[in-house]
MOPAC internal coordinates of N, CA, C and O (Angstrom, degrees):
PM7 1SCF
backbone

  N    0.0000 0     0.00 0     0.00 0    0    0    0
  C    1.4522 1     0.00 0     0.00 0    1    0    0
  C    1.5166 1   110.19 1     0.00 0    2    1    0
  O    1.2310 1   116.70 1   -40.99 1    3    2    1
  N    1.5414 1   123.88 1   139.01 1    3    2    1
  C    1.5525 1   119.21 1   159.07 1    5    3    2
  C    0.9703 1   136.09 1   -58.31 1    6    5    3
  O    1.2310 1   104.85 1   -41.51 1    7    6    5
  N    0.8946 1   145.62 1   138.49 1    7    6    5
  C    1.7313 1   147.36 1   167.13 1    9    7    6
  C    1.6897 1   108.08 1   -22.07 1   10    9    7
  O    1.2310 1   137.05 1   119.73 1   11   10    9
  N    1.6453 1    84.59 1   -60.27 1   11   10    9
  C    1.9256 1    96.72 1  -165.72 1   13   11   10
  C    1.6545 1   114.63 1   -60.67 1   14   13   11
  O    1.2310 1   122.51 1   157.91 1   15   14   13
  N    1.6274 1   112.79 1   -22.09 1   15   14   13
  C    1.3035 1   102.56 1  -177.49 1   17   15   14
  C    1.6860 1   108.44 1   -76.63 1   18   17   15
  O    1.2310 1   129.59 1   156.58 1   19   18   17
  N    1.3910 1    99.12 1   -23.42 1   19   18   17
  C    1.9087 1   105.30 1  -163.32 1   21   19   18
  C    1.7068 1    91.48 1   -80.77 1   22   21   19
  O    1.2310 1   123.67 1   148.31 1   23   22   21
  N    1.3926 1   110.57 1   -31.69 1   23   22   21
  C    1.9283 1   112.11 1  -164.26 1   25   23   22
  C    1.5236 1    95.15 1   -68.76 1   26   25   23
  O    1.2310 1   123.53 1   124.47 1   27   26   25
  N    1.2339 1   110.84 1   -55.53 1   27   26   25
  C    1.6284 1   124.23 1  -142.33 1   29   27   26
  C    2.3061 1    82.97 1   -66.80 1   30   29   27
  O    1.2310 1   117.45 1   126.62 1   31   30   29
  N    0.9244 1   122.46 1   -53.38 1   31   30   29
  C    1.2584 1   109.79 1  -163.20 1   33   31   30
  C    1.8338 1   108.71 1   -60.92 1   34   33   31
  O    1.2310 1   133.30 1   132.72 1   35   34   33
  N    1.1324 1    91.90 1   -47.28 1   35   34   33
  C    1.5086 1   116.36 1   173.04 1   37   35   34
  C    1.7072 1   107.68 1   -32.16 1   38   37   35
  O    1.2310 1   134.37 1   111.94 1   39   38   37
  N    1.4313 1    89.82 1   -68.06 1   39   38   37
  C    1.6993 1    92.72 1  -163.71 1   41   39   38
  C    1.9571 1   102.56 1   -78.45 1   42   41   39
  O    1.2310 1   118.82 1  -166.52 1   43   42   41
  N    1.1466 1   119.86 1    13.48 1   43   42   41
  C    1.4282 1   126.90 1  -175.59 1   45   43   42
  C    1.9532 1   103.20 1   -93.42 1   46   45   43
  O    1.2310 1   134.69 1   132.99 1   47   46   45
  N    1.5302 1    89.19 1   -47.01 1   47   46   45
  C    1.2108 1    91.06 1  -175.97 1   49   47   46
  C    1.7711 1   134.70 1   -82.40 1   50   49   47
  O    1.2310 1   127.41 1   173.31 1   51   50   49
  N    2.0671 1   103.35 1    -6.69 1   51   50   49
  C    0.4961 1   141.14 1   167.72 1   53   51   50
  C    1.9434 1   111.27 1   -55.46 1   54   53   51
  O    1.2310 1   136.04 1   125.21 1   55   54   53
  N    1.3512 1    86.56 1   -54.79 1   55   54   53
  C    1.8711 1   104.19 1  -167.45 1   57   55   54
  C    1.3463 1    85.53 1   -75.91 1   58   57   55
  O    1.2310 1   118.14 1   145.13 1   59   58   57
  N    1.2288 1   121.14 1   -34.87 1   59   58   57
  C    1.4425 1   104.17 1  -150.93 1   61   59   58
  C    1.8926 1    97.86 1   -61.51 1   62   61   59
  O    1.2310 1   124.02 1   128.13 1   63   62   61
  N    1.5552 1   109.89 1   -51.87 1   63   62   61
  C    1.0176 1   127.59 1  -173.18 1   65   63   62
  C    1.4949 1   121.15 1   -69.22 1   66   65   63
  O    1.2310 1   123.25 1   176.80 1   67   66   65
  N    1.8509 1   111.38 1    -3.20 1   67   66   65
  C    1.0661 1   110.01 1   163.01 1   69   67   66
  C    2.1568 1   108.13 1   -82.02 1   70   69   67
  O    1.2310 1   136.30 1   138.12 1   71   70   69
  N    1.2878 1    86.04 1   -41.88 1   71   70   69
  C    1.7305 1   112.12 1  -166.88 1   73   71   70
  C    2.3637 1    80.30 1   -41.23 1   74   73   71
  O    1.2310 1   129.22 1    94.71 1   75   74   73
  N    1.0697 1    99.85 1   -85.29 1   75   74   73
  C    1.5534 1   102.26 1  -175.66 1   77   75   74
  C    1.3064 1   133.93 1   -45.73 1   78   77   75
  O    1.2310 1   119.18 1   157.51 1   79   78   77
  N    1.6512 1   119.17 1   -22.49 1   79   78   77
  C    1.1915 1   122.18 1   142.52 1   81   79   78
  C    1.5630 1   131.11 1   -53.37 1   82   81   79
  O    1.2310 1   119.80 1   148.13 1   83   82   81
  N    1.2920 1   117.98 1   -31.87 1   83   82   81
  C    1.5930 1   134.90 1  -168.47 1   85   83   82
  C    1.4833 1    93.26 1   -82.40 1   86   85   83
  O    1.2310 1   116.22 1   141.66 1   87   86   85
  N    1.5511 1   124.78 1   -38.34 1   87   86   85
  C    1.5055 1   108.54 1  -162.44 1   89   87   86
  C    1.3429 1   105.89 1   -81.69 1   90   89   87
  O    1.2310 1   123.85 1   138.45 1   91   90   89
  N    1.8958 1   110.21 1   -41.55 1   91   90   89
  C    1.2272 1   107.06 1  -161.05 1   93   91   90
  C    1.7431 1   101.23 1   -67.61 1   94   93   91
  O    1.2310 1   117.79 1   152.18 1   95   94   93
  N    1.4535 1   121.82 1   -27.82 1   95   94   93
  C    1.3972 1   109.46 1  -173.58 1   97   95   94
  C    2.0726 1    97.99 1   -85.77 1   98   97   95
  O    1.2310 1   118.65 1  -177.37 1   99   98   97
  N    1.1481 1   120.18 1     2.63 1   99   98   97
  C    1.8968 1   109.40 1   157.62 1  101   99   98
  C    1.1916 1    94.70 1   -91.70 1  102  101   99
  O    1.2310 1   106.95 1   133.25 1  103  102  101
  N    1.5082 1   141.89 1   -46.75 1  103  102  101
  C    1.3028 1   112.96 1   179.80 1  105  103  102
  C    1.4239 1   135.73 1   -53.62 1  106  105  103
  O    1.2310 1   130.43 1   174.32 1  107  106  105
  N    0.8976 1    97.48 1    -5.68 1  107  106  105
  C    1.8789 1   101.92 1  -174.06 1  109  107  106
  C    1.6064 1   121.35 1   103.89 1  110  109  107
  O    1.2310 1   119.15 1   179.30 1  111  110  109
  N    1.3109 1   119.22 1    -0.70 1  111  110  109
  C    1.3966 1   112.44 1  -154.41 1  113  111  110
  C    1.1219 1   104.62 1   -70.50 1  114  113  111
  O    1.2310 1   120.01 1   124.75 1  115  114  113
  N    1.2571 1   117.58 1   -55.25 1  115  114  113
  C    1.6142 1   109.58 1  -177.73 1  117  115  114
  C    1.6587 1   130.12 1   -46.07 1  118  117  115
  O    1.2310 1   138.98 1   132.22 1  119  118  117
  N    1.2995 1    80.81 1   -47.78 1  119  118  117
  C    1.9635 1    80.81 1   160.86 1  121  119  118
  C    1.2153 1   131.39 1   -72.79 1  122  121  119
  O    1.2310 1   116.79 1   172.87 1  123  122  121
  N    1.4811 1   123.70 1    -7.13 1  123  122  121
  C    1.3665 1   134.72 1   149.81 1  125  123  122
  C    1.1757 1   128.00 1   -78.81 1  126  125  123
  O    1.2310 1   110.34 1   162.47 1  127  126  125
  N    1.4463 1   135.75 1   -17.53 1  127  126  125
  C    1.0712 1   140.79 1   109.29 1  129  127  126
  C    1.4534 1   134.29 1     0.90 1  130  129  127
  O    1.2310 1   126.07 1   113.28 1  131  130  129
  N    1.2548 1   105.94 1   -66.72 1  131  130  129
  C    1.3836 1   108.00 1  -169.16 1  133  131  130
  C    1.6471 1    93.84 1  -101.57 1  134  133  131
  O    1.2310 1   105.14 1   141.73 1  135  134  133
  N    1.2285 1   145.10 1   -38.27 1  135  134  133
  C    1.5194 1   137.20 1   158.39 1  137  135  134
  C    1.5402 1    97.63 1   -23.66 1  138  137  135
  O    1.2310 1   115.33 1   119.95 1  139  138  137
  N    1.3333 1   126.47 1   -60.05 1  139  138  137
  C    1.4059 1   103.99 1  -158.24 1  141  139  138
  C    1.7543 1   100.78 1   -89.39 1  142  141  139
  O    1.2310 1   109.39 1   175.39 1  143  142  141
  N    1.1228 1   137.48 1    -4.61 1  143  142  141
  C    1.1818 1   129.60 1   146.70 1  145  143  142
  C    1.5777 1   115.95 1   -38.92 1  146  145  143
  O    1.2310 1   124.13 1   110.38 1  147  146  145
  N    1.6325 1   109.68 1   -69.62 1  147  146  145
  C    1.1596 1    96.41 1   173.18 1  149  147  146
  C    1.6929 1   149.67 1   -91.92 1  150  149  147
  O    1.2310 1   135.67 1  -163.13 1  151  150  149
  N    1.4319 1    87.27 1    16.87 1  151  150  149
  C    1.6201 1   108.66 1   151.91 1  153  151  150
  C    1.6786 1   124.54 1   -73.88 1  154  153  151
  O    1.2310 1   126.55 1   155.77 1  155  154  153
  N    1.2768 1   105.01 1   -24.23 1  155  154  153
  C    1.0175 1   110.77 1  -164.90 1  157  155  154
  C    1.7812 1    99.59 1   -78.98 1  158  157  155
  O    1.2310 1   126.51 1   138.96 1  159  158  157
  N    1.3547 1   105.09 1   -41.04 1  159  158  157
  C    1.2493 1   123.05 1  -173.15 1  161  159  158
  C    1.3012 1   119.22 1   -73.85 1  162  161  159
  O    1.2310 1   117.08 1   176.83 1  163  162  161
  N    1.4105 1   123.15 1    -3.17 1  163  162  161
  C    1.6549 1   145.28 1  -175.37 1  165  163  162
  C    1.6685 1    97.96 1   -91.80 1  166  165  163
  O    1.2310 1   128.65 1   123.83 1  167  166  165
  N    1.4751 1   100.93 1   -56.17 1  167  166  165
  C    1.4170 1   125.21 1  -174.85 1  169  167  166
  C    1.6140 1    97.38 1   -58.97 1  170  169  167
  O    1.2310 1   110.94 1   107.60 1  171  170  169
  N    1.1658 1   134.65 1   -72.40 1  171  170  169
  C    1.2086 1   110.36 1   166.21 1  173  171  170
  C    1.4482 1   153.12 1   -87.70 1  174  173  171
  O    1.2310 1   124.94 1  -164.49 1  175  174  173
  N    1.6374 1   108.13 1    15.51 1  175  174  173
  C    1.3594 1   108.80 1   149.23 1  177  175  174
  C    2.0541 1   102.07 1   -84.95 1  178  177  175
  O    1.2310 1    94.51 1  -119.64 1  179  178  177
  N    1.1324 1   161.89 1    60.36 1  179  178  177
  C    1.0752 1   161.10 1   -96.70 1  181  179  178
  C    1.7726 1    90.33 1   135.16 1  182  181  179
  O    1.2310 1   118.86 1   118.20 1  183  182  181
  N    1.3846 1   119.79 1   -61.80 1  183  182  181
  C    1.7889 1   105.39 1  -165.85 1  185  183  182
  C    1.9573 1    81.91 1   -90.91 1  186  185  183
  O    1.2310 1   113.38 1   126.35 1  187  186  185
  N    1.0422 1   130.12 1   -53.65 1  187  186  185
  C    1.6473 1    99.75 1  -169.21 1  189  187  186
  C    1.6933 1   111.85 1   -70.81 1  190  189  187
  O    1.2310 1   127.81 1   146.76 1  191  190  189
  N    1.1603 1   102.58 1   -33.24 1  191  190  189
  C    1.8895 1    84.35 1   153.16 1  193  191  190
  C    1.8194 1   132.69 1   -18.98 1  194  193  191
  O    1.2310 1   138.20 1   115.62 1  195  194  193
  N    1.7828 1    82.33 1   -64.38 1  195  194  193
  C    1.5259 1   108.29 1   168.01 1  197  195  194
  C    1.4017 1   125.52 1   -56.15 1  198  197  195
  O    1.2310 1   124.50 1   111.35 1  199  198  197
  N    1.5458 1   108.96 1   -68.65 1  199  198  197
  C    1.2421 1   105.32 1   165.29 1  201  199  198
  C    1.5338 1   138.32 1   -45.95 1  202  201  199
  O    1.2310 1   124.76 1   160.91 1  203  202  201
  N    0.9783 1   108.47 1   -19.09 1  203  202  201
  C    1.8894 1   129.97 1  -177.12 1  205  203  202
  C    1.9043 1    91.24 1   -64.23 1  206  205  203
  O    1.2310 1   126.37 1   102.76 1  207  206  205
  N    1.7518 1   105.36 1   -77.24 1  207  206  205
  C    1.3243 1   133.61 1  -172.08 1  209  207  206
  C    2.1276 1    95.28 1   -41.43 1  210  209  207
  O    1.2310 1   122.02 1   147.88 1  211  210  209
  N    1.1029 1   113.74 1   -32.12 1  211  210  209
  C    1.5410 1   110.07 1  -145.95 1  213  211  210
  C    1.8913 1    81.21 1   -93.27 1  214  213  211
  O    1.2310 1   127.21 1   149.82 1  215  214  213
  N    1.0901 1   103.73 1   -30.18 1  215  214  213
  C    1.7948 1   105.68 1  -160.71 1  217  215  214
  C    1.1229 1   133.44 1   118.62 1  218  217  215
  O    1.2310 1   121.51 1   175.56 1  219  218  217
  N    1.5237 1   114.72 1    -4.44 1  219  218  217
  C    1.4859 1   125.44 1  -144.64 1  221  219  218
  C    1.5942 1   114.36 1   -85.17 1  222  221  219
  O    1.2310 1   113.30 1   -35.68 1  223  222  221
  N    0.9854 1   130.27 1   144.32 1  223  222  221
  C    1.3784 1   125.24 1  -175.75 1  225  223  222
  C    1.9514 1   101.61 1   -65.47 1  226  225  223
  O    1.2310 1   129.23 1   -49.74 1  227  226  225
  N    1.5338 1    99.82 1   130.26 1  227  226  225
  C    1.5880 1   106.55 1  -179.25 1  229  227  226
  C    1.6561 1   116.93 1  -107.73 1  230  229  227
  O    1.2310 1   122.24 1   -59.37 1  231  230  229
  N    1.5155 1   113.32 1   120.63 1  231  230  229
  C    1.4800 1    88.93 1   164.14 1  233  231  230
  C    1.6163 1   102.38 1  -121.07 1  234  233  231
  O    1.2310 1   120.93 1    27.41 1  235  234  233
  N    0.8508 1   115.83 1  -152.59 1  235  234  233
  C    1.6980 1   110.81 1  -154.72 1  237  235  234
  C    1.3153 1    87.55 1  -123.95 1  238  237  235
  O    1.2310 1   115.52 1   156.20 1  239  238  237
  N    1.6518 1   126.10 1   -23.80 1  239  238  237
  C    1.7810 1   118.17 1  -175.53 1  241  239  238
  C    1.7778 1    89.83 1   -78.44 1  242  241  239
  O    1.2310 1   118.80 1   166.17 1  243  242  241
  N    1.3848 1   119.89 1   -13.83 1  243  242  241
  C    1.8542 1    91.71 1  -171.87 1  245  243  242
  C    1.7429 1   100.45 1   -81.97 1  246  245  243
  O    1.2310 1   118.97 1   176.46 1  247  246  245
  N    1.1582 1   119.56 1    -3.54 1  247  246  245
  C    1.8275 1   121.71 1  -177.75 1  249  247  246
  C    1.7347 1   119.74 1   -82.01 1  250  249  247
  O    1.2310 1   141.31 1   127.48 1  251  250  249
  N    1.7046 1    76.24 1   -52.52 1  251  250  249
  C    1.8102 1    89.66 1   164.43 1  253  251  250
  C    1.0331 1   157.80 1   -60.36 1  254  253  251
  O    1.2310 1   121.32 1   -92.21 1  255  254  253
  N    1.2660 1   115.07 1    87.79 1  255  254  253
  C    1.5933 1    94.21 1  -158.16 1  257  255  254
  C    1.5593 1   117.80 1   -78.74 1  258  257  255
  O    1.2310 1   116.19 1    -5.17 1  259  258  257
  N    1.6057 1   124.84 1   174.83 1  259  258  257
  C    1.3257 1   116.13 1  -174.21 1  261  259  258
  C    1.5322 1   126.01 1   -53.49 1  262  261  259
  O    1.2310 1   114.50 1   -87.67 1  263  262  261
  N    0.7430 1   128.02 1    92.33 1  263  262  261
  C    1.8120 1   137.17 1  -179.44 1  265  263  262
  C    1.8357 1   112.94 1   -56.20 1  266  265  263
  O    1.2310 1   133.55 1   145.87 1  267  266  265
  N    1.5193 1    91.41 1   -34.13 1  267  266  265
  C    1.4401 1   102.02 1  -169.11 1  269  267  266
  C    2.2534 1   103.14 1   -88.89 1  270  269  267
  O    1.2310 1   134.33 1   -76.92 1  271  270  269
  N    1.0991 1    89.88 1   103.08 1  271  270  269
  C    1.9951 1    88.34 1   175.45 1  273  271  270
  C    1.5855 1   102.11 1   -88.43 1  274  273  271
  O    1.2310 1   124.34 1   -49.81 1  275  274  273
  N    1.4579 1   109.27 1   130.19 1  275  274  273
  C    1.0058 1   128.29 1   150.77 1  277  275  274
  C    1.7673 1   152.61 1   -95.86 1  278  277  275
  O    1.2310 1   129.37 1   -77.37 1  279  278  277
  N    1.4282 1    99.55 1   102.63 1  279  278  277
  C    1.6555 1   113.06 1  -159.74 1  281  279  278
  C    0.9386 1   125.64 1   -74.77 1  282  281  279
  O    1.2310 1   117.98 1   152.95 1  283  282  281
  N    1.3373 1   121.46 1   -27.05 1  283  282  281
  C    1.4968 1   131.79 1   164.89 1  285  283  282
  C    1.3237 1   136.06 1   -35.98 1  286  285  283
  O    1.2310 1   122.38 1   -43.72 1  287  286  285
  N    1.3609 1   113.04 1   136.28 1  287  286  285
  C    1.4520 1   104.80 1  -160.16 1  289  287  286
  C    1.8623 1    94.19 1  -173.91 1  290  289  287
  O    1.2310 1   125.24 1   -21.73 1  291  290  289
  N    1.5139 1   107.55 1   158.27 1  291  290  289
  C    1.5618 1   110.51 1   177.19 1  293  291  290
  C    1.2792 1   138.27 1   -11.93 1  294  293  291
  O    1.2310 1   139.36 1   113.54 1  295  294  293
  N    1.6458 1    80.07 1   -66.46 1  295  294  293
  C    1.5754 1    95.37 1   175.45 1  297  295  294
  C    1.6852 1   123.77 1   -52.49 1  298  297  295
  O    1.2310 1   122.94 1   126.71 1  299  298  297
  N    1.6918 1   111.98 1   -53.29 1  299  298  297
  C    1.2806 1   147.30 1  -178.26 1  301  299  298
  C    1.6236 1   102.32 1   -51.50 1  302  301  299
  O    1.2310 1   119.81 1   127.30 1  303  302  301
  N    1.3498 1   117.97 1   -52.70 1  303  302  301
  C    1.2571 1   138.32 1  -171.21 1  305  303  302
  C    1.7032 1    95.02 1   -72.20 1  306  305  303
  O    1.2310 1   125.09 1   102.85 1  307  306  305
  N    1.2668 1   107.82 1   -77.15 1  307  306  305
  C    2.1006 1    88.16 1  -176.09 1  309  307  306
  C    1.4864 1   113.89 1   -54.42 1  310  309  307
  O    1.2310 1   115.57 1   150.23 1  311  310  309
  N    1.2428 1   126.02 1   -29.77 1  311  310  309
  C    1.6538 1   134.76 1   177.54 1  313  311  310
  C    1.8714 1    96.54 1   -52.32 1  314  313  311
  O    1.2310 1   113.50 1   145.18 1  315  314  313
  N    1.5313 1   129.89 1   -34.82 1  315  314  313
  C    0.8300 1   123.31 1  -157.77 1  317  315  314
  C    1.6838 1    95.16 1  -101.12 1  318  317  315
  O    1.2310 1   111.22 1   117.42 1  319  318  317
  N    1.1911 1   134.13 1   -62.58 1  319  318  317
  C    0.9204 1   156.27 1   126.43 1  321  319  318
  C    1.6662 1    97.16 1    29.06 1  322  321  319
  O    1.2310 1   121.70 1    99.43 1  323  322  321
  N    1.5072 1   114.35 1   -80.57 1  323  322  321
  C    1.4552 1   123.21 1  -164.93 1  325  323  322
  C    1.6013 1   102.33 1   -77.87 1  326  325  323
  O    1.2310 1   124.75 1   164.25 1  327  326  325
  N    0.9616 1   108.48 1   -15.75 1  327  326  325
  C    1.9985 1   114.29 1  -166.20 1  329  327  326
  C    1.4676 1    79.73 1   -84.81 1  330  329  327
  O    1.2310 1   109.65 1   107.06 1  331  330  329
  N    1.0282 1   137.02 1   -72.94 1  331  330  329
  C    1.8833 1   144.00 1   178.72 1  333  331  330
  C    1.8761 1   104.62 1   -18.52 1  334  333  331
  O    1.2310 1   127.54 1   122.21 1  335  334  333
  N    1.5378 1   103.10 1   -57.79 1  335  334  333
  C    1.4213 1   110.27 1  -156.79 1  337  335  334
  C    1.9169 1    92.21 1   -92.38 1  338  337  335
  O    1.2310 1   118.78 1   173.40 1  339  338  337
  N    1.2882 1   119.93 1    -6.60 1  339  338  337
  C    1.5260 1   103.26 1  -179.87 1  341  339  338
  C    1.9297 1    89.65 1   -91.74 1  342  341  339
  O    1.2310 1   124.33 1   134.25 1  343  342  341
  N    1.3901 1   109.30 1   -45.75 1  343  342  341
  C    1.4661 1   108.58 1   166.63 1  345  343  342
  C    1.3994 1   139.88 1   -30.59 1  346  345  343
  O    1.2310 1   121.47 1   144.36 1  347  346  345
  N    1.4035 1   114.80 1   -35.64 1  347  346  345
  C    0.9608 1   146.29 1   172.91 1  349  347  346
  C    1.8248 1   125.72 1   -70.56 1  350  349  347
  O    1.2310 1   127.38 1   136.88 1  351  350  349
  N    1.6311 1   103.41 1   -43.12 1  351  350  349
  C    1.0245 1   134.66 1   178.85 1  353  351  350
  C    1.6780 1    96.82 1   -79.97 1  354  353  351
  O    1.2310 1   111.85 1   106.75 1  355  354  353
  N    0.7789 1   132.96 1   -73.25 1  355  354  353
  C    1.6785 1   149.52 1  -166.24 1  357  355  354
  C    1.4659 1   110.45 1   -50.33 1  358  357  355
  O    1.2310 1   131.07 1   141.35 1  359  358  357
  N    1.8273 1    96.25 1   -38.65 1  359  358  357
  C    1.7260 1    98.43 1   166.11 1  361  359  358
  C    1.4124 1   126.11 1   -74.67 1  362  361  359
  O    1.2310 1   128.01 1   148.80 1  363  362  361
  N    1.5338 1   102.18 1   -31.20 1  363  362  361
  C    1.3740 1   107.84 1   163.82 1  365  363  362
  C    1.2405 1   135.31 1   -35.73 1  366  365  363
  O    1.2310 1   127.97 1   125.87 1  367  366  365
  N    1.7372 1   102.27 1   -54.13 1  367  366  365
  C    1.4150 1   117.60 1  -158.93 1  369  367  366
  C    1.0725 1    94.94 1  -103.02 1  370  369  367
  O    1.2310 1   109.62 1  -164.80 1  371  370  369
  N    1.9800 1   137.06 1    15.20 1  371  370  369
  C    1.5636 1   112.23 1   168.87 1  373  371  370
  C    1.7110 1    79.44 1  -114.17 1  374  373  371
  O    1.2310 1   102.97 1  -177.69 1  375  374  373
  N    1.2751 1   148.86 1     2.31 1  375  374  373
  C    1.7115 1   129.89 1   161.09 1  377  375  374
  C    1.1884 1    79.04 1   -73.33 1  378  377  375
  O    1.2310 1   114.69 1    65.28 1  379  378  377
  N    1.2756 1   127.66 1  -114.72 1  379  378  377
  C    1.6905 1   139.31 1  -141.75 1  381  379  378
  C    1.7190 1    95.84 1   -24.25 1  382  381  379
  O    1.2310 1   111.72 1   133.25 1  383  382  381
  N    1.6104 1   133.21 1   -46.75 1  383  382  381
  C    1.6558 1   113.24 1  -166.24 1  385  383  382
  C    1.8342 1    92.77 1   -60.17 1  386  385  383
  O    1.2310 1   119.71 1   135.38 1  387  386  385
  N    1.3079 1   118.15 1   -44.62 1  387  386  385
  C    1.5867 1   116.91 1  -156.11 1  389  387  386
  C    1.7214 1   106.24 1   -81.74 1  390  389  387
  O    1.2310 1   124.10 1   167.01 1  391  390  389
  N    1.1589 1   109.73 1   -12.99 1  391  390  389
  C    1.4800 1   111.05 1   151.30 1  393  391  390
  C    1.3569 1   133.83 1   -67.21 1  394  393  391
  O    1.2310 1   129.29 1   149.09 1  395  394  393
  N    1.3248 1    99.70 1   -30.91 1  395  394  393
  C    1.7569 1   118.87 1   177.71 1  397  395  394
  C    1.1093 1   108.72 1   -71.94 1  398  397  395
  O    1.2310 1   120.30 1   134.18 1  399  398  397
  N    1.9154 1   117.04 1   -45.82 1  399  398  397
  C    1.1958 1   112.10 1  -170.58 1  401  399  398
  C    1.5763 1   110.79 1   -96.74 1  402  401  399
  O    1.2310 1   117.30 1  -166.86 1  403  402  401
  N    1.3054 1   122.74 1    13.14 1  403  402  401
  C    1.3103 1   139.96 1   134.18 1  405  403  402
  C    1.2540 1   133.96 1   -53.13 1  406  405  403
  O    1.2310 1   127.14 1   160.40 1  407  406  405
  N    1.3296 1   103.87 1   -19.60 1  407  406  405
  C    1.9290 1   111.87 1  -143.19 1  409  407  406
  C    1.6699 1    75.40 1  -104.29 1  410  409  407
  O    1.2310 1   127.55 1   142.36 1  411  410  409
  N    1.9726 1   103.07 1   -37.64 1  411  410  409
  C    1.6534 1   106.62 1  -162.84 1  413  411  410
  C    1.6918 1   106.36 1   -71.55 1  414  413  411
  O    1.2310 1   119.11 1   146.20 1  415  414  413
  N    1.3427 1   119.30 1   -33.80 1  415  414  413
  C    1.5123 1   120.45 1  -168.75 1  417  415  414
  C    1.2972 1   105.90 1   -67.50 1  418  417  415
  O    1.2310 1   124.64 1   133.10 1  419  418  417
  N    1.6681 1   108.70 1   -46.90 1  419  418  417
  C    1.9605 1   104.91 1   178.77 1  421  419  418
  C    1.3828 1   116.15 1   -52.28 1  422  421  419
  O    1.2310 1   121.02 1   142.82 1  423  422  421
  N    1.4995 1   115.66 1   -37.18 1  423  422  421
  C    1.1919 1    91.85 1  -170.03 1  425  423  422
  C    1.5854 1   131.53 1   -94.85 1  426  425  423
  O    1.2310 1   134.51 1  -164.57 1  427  426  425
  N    1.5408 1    89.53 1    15.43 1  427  426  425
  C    1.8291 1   104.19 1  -178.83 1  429  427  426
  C    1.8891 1    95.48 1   -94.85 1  430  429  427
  O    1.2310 1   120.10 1   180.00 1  431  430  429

């Protein structure tokens, strides 16, 4: 295969994905994004406000919402899984080579 057929698609899809990054950040999205982050966060300093005034027992996990996202999933999990056990393997086989070539220096 040529270079130019593998480059030329490459660098197309590249722009393309620059071209749609550039609009959505002139359109505003990202900062709409985070506006409703901190709407959200108005909205509930607003109910423990309330709750304070009403009497209600407060803890600070019913305000918070989860901060921490979790990505994990099957796929992610054996991907991690096999990276562990090739890791494992790879450490193996660079002690035992540097033992060998340990084993070779003592005895010169």
């Amino acid at each position: 295969m040529k270079p130019e057929k593998i480059f030329k698609p490459i660098l197309s899809i590249l722009f393309i994905i620059f071209i749609s990054l550039y609009i959505s950040q002139s359109a505003g999205y990202y900062e709409y994004e985070q506006y409703k982050k901190v709407a959200l966060t108005k909205e509930q300093i607003k109910e423990f406000e309330r709750d304070i005034k009403e009497g209600k027992k407060v803890d600070i996990k019913d305000y918070v919402g989860q901060t921490k996202k979790e990505y994990g999933n099957k796929v992610s999990n054996v991907g991690l899984k096999l990276s562990e056990t090739i890791e494992e393997y790879v450490q193996k086989i660079i002690n035992s080579s540097f033992e060998a070539i340990s084993d070779v220096v003592k005895e010169k």
